[in-house]
C-alpha angles and dihedrals in degrees: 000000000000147000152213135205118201118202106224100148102098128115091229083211093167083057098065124233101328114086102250095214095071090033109136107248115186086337098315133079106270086236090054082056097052088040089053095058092061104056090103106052101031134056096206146018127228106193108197115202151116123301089247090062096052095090099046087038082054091051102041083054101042090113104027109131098222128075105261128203120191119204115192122201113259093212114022131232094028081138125240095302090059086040085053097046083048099049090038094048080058094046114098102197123082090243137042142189105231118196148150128268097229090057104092096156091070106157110226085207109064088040096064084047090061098049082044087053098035094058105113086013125082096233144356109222117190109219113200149160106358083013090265114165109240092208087159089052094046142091121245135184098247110226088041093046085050095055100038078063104047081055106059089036097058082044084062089243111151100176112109100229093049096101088052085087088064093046128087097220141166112223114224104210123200096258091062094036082056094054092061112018138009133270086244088080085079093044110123127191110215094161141056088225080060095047081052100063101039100052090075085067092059092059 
């Protein structure tokens, strides 16, 4: 069994006054779309977000096919490492698939290669473009993700890929990404301009 956490916590502050998360793109919630992608390669969806999201979350997953769990952050605007350590502490398989809610091109498979890659390691992180680590877009083992993250929040770290130093993980660079899935599975949407222009690749 395996699991996925979706990142819905954030404040989508370059998106205006609508939570982005439950945004319509092309007719569904953007994170119904990202949630879609990954129903053939998870058992079962954590959704991570506010109290105030829980209603509309509920409603953009009503017929999803899949158990859902939604975890909601005990204290809000932690940021997304705070948002990791809080999906990953409601997931119930050793490993899970962590990723943002505004990437709804999320290749399947390049998400079954990194749980294939992260097995005996505590994550599998891809690396692409600038070099930049996609720690929303990777696969960690759950208990030692939670308290990598304990420990750099404690350590008053805020920087997402801060618990990756406690953390034994393999890095997926873009080379081997390329060789099984497409760049767009890191593509994010921050804008409704951006929403715009995407939706014509849904239809």
């Amino acid at each position: 069994m395996t699991d996925a956490v979706i990142l819905a916590g954030g404040r989508s502050t370059r998106f205006g006054d609508t939570d982005k998360a439950v945004a319509r793109l092309a007719g569904r919630a953007m994170i119904r779309r990202v949630a879609d992608r990954l129903l053939s390669t998870t058992d079962r969806v954590v959704v991570n977000c506010r109290a105030d999201q829980v209603e509309a979350i509920g409603e953009a997953f009503a017929d999803y096919p899949r158990p859902v769990t939604v975890a909601e952050d005990p204290d809000p605007d932690e940021g997304p490492m705070a948002g990791i350590r809080t999906g990953l502490r409601a997931t119930e398989s050793e490993y899970a698939f962590v990723v943002a809610c505004d990437m709804p091109f999320v290749d399947p498979a390049l998400v079954a290669h990194l749980f294939e890659r992260a097995r005996g390691n505590d994550a599998a992180v891809p690396r692409v473009g600038d070099g930049w680590f996609q720690t929303t877009h990777a696969v960690y083992r759950a208990e030692a993700m939670v308290d990598a993250c304990e420990r750099a929040l404690e350590a008053g770290e805020r920087k997402v890929i801060a618990p990756l130093e406690h953390l034994e993980y393999v890095v997926i660079d873009e080379r081997e990404v390329e060789r099984v899935a497409s760049l767009e599975s890191f593509e994010n949407l921050n804008t409704r301009e951006e929403f715009e222009r995407a939706a014509s690749r849904f239809r």
